[in-house]
ZALOGU-530769 format. One record per residue (C-alpha): x, y, z. Coordinates in pm, whole numbers, plus 50000, padded with zeros to 5 digits. Example, Ala and Ser with C-alpha at 12.3 -4.5 7.8 and 13.67 -1.06 7.14 Angstrom:
<rs>
<x: 51230 | y: 49550 | z: 50780>
<x: 51367 | y: 49894 | z: 50714>
</rs>
This chain:
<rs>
<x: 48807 | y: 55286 | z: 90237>
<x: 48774 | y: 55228 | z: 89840>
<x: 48786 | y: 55602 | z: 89786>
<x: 49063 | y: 55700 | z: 90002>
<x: 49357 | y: 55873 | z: 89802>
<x: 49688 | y: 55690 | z: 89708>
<x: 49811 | y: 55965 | z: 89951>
<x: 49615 | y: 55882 | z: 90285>
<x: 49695 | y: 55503 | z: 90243>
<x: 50055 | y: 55590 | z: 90228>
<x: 50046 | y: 55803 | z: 90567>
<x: 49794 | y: 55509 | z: 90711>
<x: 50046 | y: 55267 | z: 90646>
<x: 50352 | y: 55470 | z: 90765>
<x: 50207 | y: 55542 | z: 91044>
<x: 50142 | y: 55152 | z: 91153>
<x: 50460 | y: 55079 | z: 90985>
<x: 50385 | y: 54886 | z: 90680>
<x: 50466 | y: 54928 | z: 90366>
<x: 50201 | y: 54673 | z: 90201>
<x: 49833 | y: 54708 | z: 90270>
<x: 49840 | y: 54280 | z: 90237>
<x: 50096 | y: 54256 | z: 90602>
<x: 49782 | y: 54403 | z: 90762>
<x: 49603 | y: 54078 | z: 90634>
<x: 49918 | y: 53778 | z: 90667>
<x: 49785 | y: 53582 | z: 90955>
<x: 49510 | y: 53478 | z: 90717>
<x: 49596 | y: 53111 | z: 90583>
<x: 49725 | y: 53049 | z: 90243>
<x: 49469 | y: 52811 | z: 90221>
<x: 49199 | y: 53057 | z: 90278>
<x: 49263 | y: 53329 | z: 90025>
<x: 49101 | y: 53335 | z: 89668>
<x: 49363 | y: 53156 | z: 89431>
<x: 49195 | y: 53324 | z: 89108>
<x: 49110 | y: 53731 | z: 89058>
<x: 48685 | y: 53753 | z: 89169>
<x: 48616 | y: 53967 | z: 88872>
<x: 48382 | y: 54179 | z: 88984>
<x: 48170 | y: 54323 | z: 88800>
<x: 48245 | y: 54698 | z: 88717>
<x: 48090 | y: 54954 | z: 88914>
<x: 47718 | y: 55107 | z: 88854>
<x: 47752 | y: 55488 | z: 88837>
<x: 47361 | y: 55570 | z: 88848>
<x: 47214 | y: 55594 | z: 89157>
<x: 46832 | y: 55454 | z: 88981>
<x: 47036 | y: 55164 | z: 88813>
<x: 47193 | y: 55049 | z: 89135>
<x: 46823 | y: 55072 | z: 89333>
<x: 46678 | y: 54881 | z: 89034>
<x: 46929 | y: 54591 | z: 89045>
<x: 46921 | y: 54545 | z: 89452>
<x: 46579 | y: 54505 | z: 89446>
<x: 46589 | y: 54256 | z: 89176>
<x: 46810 | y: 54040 | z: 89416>
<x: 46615 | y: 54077 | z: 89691>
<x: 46242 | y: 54001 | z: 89498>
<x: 46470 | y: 53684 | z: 89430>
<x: 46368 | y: 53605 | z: 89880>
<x: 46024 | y: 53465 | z: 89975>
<x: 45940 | y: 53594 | z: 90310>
<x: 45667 | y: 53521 | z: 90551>
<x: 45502 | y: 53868 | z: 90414>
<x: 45373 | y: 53650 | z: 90089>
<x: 45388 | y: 53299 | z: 90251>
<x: 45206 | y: 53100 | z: 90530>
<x: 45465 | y: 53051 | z: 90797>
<x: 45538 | y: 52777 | z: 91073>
<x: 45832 | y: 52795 | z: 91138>
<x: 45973 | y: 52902 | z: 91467>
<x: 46263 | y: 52754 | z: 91707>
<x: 46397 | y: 53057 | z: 91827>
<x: 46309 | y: 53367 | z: 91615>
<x: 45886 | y: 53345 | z: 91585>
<x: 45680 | y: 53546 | z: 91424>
<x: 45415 | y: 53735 | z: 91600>
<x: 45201 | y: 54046 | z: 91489>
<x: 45408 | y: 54365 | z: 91590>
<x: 45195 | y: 54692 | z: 91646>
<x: 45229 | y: 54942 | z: 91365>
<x: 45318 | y: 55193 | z: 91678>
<x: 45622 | y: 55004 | z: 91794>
<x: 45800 | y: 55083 | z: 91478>
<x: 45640 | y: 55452 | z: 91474>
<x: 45837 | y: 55485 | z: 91809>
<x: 46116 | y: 55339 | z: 91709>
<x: 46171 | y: 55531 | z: 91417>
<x: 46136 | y: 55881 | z: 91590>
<x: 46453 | y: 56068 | z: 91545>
<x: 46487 | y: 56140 | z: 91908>
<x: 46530 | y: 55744 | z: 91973>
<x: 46657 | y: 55631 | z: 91661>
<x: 46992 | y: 55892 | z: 91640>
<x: 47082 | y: 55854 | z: 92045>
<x: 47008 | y: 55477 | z: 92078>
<x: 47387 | y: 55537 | z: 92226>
<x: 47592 | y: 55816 | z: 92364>
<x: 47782 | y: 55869 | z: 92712>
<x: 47581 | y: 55725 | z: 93026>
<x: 47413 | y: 56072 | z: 93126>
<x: 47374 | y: 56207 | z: 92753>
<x: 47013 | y: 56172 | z: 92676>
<x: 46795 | y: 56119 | z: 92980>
<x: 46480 | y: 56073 | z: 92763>
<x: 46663 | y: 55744 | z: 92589>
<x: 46779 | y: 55623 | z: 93001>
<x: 46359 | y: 55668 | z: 93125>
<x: 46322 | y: 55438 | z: 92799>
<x: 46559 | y: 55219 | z: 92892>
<x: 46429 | y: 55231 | z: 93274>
<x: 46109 | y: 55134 | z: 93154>
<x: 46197 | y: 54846 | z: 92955>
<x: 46393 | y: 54705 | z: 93275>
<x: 46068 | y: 54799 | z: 93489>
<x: 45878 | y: 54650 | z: 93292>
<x: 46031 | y: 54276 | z: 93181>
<x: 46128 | y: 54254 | z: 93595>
<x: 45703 | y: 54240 | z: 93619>
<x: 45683 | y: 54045 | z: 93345>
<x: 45928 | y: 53760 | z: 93494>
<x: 45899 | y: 53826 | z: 93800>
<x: 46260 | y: 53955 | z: 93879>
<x: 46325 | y: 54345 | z: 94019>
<x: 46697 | y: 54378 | z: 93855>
<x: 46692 | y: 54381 | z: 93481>
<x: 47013 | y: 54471 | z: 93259>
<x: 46979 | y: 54637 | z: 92949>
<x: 46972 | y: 54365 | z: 92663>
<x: 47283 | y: 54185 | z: 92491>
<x: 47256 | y: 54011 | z: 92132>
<x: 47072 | y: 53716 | z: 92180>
<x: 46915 | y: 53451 | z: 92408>
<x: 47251 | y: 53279 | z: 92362>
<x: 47441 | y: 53565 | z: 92465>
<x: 47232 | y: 53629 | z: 92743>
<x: 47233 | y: 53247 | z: 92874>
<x: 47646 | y: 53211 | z: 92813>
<x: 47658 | y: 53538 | z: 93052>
<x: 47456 | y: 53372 | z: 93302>
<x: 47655 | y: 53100 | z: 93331>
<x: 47971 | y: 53288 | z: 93372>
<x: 47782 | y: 53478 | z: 93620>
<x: 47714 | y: 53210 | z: 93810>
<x: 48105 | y: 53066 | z: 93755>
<x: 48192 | y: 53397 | z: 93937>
<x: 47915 | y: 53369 | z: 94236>
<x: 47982 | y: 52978 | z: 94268>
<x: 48404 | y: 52959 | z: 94221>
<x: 48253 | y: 52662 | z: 94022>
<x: 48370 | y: 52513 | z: 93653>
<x: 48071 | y: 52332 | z: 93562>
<x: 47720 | y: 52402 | z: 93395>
<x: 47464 | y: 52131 | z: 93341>
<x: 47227 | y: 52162 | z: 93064>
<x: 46955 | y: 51941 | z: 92895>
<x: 46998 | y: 51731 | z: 92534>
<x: 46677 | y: 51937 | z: 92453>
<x: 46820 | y: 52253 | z: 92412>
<x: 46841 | y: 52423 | z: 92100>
<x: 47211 | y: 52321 | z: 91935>
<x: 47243 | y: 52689 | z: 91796>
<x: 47221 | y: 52844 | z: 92131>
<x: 47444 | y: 52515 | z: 92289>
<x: 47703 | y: 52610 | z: 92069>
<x: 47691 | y: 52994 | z: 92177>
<x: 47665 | y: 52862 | z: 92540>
<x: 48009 | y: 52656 | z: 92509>
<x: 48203 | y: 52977 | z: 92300>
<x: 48086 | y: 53149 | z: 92653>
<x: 48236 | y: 52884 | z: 92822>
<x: 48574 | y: 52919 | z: 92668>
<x: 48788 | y: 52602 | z: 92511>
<x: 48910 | y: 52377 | z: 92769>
<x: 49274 | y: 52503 | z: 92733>
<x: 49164 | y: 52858 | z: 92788>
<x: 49163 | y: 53070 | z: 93097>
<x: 48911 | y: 52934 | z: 93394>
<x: 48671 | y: 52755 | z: 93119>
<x: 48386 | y: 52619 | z: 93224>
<x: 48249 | y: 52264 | z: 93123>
<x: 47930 | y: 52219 | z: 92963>
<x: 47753 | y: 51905 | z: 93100>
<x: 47448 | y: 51763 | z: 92901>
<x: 47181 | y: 51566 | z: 93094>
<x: 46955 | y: 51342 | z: 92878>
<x: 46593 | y: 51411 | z: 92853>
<x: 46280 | y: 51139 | z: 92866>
<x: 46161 | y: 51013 | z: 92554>
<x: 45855 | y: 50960 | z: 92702>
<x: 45749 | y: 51321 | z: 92792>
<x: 46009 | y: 51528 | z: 92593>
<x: 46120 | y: 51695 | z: 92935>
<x: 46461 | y: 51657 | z: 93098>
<x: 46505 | y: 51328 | z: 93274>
<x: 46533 | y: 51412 | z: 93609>
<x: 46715 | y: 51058 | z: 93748>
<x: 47020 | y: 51141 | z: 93482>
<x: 47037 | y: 51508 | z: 93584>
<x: 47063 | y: 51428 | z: 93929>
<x: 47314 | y: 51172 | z: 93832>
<x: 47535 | y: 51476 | z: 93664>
<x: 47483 | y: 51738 | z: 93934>
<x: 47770 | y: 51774 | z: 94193>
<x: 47948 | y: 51988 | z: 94434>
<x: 48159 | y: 52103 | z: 94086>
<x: 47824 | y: 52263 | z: 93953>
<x: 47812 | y: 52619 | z: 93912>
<x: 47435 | y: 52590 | z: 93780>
<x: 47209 | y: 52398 | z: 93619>
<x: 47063 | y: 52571 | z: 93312>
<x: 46682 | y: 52484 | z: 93195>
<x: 46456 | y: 52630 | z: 92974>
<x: 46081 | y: 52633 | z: 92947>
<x: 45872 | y: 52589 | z: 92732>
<x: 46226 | y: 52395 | z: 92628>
<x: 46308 | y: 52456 | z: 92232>
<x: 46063 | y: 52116 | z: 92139>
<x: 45795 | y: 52359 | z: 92312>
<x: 45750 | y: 52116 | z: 92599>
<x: 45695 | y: 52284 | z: 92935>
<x: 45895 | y: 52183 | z: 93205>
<x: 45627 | y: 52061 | z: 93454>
<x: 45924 | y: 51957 | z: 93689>
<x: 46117 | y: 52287 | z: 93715>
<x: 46039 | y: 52345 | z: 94066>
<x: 46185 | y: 51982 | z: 94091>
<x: 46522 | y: 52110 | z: 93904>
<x: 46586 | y: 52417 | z: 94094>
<x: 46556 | y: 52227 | z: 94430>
<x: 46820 | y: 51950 | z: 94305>
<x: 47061 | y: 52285 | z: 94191>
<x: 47005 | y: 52420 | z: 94537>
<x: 47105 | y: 52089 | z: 94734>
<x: 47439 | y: 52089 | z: 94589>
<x: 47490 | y: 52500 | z: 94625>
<x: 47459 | y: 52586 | z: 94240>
<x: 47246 | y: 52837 | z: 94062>
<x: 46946 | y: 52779 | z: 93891>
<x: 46932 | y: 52975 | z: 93588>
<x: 46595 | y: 52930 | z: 93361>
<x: 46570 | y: 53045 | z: 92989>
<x: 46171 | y: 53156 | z: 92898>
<x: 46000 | y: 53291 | z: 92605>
<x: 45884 | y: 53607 | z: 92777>
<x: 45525 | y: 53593 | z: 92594>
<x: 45454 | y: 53264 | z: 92777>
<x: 45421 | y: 53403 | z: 93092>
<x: 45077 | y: 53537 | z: 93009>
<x: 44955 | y: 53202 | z: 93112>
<x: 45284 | y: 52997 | z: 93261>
<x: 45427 | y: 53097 | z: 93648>
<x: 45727 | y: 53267 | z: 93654>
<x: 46035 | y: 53136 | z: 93702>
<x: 46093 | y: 53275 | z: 94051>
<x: 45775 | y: 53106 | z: 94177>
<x: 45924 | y: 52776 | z: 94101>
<x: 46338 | y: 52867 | z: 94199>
<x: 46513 | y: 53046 | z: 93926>
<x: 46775 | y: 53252 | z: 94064>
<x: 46903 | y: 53430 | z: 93709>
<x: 46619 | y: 53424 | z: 93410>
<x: 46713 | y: 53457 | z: 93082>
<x: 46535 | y: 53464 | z: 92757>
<x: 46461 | y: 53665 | z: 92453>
<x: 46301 | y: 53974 | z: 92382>
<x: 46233 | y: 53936 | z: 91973>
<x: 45866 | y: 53843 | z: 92072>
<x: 45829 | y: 54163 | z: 92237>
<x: 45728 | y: 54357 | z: 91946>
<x: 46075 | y: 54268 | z: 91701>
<x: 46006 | y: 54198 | z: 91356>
<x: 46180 | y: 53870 | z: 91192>
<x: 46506 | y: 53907 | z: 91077>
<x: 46809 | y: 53739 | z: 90948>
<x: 47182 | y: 53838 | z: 91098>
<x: 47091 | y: 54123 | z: 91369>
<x: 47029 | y: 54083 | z: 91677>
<x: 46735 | y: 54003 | z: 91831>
<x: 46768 | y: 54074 | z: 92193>
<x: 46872 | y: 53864 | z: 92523>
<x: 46763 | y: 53936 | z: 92861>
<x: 46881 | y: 53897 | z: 93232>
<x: 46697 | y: 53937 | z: 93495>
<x: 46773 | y: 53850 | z: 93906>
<x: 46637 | y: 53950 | z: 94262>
<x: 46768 | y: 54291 | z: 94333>
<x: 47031 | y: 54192 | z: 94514>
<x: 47374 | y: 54318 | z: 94540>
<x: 47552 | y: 53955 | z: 94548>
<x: 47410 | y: 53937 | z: 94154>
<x: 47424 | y: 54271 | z: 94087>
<x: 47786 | y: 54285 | z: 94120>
<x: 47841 | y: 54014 | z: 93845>
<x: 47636 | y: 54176 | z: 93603>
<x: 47831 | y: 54226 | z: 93285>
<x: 47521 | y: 54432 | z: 93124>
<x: 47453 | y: 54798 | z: 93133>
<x: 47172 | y: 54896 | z: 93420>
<x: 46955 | y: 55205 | z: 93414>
<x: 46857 | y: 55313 | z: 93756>
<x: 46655 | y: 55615 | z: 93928>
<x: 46886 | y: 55844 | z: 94095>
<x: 46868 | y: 56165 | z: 94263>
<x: 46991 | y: 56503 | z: 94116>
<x: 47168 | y: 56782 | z: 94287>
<x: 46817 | y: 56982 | z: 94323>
<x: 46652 | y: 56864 | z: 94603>
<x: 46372 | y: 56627 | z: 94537>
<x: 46410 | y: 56593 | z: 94174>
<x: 46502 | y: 56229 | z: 94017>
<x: 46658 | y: 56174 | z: 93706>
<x: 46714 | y: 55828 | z: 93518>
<x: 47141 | y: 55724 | z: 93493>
<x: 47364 | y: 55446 | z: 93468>
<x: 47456 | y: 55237 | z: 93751>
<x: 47746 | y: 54982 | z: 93810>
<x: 47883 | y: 55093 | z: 93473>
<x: 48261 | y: 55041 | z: 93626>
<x: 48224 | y: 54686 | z: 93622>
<x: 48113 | y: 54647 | z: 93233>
<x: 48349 | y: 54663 | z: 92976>
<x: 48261 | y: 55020 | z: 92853>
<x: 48395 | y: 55097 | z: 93204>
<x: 48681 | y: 54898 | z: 93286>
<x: 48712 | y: 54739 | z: 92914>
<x: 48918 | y: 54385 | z: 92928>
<x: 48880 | y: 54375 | z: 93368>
<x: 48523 | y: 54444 | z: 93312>
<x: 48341 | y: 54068 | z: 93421>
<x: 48236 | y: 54028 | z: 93067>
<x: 48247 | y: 54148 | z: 92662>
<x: 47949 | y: 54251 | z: 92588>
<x: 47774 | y: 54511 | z: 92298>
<x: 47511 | y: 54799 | z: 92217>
<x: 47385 | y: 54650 | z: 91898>
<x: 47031 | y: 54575 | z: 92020>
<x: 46951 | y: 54844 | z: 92301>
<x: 46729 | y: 55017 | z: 92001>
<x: 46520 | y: 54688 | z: 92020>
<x: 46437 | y: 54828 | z: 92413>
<x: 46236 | y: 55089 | z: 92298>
<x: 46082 | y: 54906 | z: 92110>
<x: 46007 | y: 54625 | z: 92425>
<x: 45921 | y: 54909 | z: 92641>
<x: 45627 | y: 55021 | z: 92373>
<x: 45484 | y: 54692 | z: 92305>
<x: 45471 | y: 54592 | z: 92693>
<x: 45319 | y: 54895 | z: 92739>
<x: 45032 | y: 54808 | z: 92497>
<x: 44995 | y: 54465 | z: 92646>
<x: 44947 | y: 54519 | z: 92964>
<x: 44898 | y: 54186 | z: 93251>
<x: 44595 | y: 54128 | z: 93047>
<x: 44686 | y: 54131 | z: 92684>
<x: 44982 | y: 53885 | z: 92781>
<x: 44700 | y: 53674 | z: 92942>
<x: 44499 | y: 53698 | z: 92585>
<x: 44763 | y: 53632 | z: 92388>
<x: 44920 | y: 53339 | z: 92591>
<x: 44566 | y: 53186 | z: 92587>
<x: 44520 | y: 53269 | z: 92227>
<x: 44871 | y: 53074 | z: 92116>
<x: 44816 | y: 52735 | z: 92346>
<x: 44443 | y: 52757 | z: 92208>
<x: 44575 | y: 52794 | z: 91836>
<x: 44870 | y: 52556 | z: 91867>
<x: 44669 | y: 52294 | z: 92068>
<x: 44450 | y: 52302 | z: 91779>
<x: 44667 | y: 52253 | z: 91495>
<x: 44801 | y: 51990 | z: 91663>
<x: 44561 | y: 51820 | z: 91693>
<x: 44443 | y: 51829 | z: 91288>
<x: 44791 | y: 51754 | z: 91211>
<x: 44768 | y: 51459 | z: 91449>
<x: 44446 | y: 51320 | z: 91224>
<x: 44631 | y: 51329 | z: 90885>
<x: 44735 | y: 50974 | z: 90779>
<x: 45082 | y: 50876 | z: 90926>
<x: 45152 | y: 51180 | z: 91134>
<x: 45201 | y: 51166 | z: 91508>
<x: 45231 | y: 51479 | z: 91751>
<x: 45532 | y: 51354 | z: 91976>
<x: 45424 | y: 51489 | z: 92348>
<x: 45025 | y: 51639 | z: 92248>
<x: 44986 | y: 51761 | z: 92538>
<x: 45241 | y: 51995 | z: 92814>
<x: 45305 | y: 52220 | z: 92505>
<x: 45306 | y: 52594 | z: 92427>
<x: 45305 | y: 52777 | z: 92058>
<x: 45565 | y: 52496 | z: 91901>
<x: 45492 | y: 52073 | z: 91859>
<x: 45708 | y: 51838 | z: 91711>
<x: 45522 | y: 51661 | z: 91425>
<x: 45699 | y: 51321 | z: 91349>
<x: 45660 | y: 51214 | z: 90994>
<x: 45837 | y: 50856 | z: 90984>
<x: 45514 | y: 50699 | z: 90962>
<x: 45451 | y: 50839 | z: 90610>
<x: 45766 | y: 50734 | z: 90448>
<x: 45880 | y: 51056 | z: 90338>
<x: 46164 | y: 51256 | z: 90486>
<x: 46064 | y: 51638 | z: 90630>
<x: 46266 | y: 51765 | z: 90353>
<x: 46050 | y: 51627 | z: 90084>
<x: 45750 | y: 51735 | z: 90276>
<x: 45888 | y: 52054 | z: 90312>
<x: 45936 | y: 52104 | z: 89974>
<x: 45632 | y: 52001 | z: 89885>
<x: 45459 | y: 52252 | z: 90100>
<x: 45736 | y: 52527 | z: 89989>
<x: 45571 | y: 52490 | z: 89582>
<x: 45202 | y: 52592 | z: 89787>
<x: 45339 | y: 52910 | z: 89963>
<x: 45378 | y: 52737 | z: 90286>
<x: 45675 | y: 52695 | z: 90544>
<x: 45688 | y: 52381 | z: 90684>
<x: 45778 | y: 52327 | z: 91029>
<x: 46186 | y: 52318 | z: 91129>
<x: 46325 | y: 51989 | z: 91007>
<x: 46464 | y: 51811 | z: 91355>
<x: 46599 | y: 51500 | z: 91163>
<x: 46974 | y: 51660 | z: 91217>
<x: 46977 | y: 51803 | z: 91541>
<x: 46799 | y: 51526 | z: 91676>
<x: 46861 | y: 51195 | z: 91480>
<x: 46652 | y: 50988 | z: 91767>
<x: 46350 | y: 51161 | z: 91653>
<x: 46371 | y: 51007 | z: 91313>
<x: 46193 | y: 51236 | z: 91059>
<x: 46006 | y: 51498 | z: 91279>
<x: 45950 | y: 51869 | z: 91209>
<x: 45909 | y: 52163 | z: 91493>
<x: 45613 | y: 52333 | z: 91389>
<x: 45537 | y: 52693 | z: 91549>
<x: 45145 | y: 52827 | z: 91591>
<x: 45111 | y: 53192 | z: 91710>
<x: 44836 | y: 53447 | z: 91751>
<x: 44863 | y: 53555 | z: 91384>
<x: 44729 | y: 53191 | z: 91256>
<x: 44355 | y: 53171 | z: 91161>
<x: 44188 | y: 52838 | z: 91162>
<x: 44186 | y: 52903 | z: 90752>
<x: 44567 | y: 52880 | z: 90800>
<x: 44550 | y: 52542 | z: 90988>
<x: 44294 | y: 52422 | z: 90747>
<x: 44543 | y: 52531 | z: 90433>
<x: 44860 | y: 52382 | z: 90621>
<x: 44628 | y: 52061 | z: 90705>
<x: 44510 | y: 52010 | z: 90309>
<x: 44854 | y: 52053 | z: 90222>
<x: 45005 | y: 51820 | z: 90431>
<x: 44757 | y: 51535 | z: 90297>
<x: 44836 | y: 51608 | z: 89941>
<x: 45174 | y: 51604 | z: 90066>
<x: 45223 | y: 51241 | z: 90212>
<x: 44938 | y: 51065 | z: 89970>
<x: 45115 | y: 51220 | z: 89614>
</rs>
């Protein structure tokens, strides 16, 4: 630490048997280190003077708090009850998010009725507590699945979103690694934006440990041939594992109905504010049944009974075969940094209820099916797939001879966030932008967005 004395960094490095702090540091390339001093500014010894110069960096952000936002693909922004953070912030949650498995039996009935809770939501009884992201939580299904299946192969759709495909193939190790597992990618239809069933069948095998789909996929089409996917995974012995945006299934079936074995998603709709770097909370969810349970690699909260007769208390099960309990021969890595985030789940599904995820699912395909279709009307945009869609639409722009980025900027000068610009990820596309319509847009927001979209491609 910067203020320990000369002293304690001697015995430190004694004791690991160095005598230069920079051996702790030499497997760092030459290449990589600074070749020139940082000069640093020197230190601020005023507590007020410090405060006063952070914020002036961070006034320096524009956030969707002062802007109109449409922008989505992954982390969306949705109203969050002012008494999810209340909760969250009590002392009693906030201090003990993590402790020994029976140290806080208030935090485990939490925790139990998060799990409760999503397993109605999708449909699934056996819910582990949540890992970092949908990523994480879809790179652990398919590992689970490795394990179930003695399979080495996972086929996925072009559609998926490339931030999560690249978390999906670290999962799967490098191909030199230990048992890694190969990431197939089946094309999807041009036509309809979904995954083109007639190549996916062409890539599914007896080497398939699952086939991996999501839905609404990360273009916001809904897979209207899931049911169609999960039989093709079953004919050739592999897992079907589905990734959903839990506040679709207000108004979409769940993924059990249509044969999903392991669901995945995220929870960051679930009453988690927008942020940038922390987790936002992944989910898996399966039948309760001991064939999955057993290749869990998450934490599980489970009613148990106590030593007094009749009474029931809330604990940990299967913790031996995580890697808190059996570390490196545990079936997978995994981490604590979002189990606050469950308490916070727990609250908002609590205020939801099977009806307000019915309102709200019907409020966001009402909304987005309506900006769609304005955006559709200005001169030289097209809404690729306008119909089959929930909360996000790919708007393509070629038709306007500007790029997104030029659009986006424009819109950027009027306090507005354009949608995602797709023309990297997905180069077929041309110039087309994800845009993202939640409950928390008015029809003045469309109407704003819509004006400056004209200005935007007439200027």
């Amino acid at each position: 630490m910067p203020n320990s004395t000369p002293d304690a960094k001697t015995a430190m490095m004694r004791a690991v048997g160095i005598t230069d702090v920079d051996e702790l540091f030499e497997q760092i390339p030459a290449d990589h280190l600074t070749a020139k001093p940082i000069g640093l500014d020197a230190g601020i010894a005023a507590e007020s003077t410090v405060r006063r110069h952070v914020r002036r960096l961070l006034d320096r952000n524009d956030s969707c708090a002062e802007n109109l936002n449409f922008l989505g693909a992954g982390c969306w922004q949705h109203y969050v009850p002012a008494v999810c953070d209340e909760i969250a912030s009590r002392s009693e949650f906030l201090t003990p998010v993590w402790g020994t498995p029976s140290s806080d039996h208030g935090r485990n009935q939490a925790w139990f009725e998060y799990a409760s809770q999503l397993g109605e939501l999708v449909g699934m009884e056996f819910v582990g507590l949540p890992v970092y992201s949908w990523g994480a939580a879809a790179g652990h299904a398919v590992r689970m699945a490795a394990r179930l299946t003695g399979r080495h192969e996972v086929v996925v759709p072009s559609t998926l979103d490339p931030e999560r495909l690249a978390v999906i193939r670290t999962y799967c190790g490098p191909g030199e690694g230990n048992d890694p597992i190969t990431v197939v990618v089946a094309r999807h239809d041009p036509a309809t934006g979904r995954v083109d069933l007639a190549d996916l069948e062409a890539k599914v095998g007896e080497a398939t440990a699952a086939v991996y789909l999501e839905t609404p996929n990360h273009l916001g089409v809904i897979e209207a041939d899931a049911a169609a996917v999960a039989r093709l995974a079953r004919s050739h012995g592999a897992e079907t594992i589905v990734g959903v945006d839990p506040i679709s299934l207000g108004v979409l079936m769940p993924p059990p109905e249509y044969g999903a074995d392991i669901v995945v998603g995220t929870t960051q709709p679930l009453g988690v504010h927008l942020n940038a770097g922390g987790g936002v909370g992944g989910f898996i969810a399966t039948r309760d049944d001991e064939r999955y349970a057993r290749e869990y690699p998450t934490l599980q909260v489970s009613l148990c009974d106590t030593i007094v007769p009749g009474e029931r208390a809330f604990g940990m099960t299967l913790f031996h075969q995580t890697s808190y309990g059996s570390r490196e021969d545990g079936n997978d890595w995994t981490g604590n940094s979002v189990y606050l985030w469950t308490v916070v789940n727990a609250v908002y599904m609590a205020l939801m209820g099977p009806q307000g995820f019915a309102d709200i699912g019907e409020t966001i395909a009402a909304n987005s099916a309506y900006a769609a279709r304005r955006i559709g009307e200005v001169p030289g945009l097209r809404v690729l797939w306008p119909s089959g869609f929930f909360k996000e639409f790919v708007v393509d722009f070629t038709g306007t001879g500007r790029s997104v980025a030029a659009v986006n900027g424009f819109l950027r000068d009027r306090g507005i966030f354009g949608g995602k610009d797709l023309s990297a990820d997905f180069p077929e596309l041309g110039q087309a932008a994800l845009y993202c319509v939640t409950e928390i847009h008015t029809a003045d927001d469309i109407t704003a967005l819509v004006s400056a979209l004209n200005e935007a491609v007439t200027a």
